[in-house]
C-alpha positions in Angstrom: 118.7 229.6 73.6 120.0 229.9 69.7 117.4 228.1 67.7 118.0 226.8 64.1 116.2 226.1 61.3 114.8 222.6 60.8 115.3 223.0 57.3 119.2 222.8 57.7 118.9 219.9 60.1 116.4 217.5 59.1 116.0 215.6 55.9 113.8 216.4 53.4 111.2 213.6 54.4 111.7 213.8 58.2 111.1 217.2 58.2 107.3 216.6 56.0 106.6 214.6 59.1 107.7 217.0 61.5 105.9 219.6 60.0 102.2 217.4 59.9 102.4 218.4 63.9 104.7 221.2 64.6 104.4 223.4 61.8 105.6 226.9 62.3 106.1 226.2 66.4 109.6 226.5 68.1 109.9 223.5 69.8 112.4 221.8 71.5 114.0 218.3 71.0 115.6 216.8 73.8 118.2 214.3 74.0 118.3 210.3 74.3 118.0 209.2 77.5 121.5 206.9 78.3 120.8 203.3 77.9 120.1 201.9 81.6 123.2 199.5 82.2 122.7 196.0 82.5 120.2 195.1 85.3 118.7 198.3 86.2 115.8 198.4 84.2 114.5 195.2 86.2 116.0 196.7 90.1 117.9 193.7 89.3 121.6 195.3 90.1 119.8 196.8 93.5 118.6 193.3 95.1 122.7 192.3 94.2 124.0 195.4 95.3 121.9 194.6 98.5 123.1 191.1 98.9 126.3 191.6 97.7 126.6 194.5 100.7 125.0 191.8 103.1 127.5 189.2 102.4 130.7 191.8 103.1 129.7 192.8 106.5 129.3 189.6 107.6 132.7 188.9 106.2 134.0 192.1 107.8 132.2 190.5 111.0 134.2 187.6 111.2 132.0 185.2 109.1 134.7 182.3 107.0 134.5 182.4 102.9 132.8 178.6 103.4 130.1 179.8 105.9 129.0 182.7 103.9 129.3 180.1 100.2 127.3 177.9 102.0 124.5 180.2 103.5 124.1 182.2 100.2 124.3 179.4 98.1 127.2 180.3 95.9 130.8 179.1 95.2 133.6 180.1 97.4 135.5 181.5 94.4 132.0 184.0 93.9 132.2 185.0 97.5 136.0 185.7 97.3 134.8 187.8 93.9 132.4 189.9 96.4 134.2 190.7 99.5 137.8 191.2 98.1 135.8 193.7 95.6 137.3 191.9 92.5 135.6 193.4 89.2 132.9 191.1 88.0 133.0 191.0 83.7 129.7 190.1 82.5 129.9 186.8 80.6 128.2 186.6 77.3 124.5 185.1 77.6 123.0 182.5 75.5 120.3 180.0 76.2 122.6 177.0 77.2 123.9 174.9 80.2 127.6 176.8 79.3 126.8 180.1 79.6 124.7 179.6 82.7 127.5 178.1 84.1 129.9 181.2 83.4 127.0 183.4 85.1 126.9 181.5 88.0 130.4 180.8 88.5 130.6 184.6 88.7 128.3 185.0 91.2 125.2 186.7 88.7 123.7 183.1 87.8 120.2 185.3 88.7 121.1 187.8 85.9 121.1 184.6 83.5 117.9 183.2 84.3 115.9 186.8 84.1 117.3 187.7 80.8 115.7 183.7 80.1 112.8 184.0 81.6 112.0 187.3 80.6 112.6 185.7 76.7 110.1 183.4 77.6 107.7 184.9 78.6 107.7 184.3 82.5 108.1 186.4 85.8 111.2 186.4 87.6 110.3 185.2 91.3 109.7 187.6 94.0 113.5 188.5 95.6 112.5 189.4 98.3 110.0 186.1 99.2 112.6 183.5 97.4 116.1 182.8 97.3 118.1 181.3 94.2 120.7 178.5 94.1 123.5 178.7 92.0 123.3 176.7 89.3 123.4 172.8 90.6 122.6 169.3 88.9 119.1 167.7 90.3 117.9 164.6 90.0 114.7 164.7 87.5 112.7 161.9 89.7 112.5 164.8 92.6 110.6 167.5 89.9 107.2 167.8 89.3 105.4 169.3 86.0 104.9 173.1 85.3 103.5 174.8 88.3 99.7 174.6 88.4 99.9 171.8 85.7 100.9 168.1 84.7 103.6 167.5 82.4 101.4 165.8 79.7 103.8 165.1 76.9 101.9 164.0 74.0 104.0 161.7 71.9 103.2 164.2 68.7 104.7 167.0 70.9 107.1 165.0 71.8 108.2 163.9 68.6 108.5 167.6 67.6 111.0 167.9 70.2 113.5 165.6 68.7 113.9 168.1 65.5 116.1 170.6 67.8 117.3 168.0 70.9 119.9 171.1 72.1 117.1 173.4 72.1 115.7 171.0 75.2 119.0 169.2 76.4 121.1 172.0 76.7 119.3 174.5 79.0 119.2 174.7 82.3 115.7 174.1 83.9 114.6 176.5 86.2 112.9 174.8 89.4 110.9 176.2 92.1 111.0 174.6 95.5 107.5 174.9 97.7 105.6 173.7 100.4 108.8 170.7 100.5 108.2 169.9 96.4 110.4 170.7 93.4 107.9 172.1 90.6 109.0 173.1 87.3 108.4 176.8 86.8 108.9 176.6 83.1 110.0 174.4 80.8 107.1 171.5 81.0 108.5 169.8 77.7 111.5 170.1 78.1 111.0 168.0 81.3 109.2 165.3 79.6 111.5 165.4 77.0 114.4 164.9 79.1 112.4 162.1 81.1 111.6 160.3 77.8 115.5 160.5 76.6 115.8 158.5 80.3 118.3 161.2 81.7 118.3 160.9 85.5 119.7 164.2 86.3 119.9 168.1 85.0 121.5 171.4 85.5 118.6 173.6 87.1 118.4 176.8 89.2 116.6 176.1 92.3 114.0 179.1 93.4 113.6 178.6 97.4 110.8 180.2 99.5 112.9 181.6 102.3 110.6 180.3 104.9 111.7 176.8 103.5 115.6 177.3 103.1 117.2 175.3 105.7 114.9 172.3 105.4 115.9 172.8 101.2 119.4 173.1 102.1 119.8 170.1 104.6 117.6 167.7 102.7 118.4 168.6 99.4 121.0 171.7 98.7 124.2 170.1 100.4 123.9 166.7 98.4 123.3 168.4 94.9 126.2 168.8 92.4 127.3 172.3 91.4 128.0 173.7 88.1 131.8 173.2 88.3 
């Protein structure tokens, strides 16, 4: 291996630093790892790469485009996207109702809500224990507070609210269906502010326990709009 002098490399100031630990040692500097693409940091592109496989050889088994958008949960213009092997661009993310949309509508709505709730603060649901809707409009009247907590809504907080009204009326709420109740998994204030503005309805993404999935779907998944 050639080895060169850190004096011809390294700046002036760099090098002072270097030196404080590795003075007079040959050492070697390896390179940057590449940056991880989008989703694999999380095993995010894995769990779609296993659904995505899931839904094709059912397709190649003889299963209809409407049978498979209906038992995954996703438009018939995502499934088409997955099993004709159509190249999915990744739309650009921001925290609003639009750019949820675009996610969903390309059959990665779940990217969208971990790059959210990762910026908030919160865990992405278990995979493997609940499945995601794509991204539908639910009446508020069927949602409960924050899970393990009451929306409480103080009017001061409330008030607060009204200084940034897109911040709160223009994101999607992310909902978590259990034990046959809807329960807000983040977004507490939002909720009440939305319930104080009197809206009846909202674009959420619906986290189901699988367990629970076809009572979810024919009580509550078939009747409620999608993000079209």
């Amino acid at each position: 291996m050639k080895y060169e002098n850190a004096g011809d490399i390294l700046p002036a100031s760099l090098l002072q630093e270097v030196q404080k630990y590795a003075e007079g040692k040959a050492i070697y500097i390896p390179k940057r790892e590449k940056a991880k693409g989008w989703g694999e940091a999380s095993g995010y592109r894995e769990k779609l790469n296993k659904r995505n496989a899931v839904i094709c050889s059912r397709y190649a088994a003889g299963a209809g485009i409407m049978e498979l958008a209906e038992d995954f949960f996703l438009s018939p213009e995502s499934i088409k996207k997955i099993v004709y092997g159509k190249k999915i661009n990744l739309p650009e993310y921001s925290p609003s109702i639009c750019s949820a949309k675009q996610y969903s509508d390309a059959g990665v709505g779940e990217e969208w809500v971990r790059i959210y709730l990762e910026n908030e603060g919160v865990d992405m649901p278990d995979g493997s224990e609940f499945f995601m809707s794509e991204l539908v409009k639910i009446p508020l009247r069927l949602i409960e507070g924050d899970a393990g907590a009451a929306v409480t809504g103080a009017p001061e907080t409330l008030a607060a609210v009204t200084e940034e009204p897109d911040a709160y009326t223009d994101v999607p709420l992310i909902i978590l269906f259990e034990d046959h109740r809807f329960v807000s998994l983040c977004g507490g204030r939002r909720l009440a502010y939305l319930r104080m503005e009197k809206k009846n309805a909202h674009w959420a993404f619906v986290f189901v326990r699988n367990t629970e999935y076809n009572y979810y779907l024919n009580n509550f998944g078939k009747q409620f709009q999608r993000g079209k």
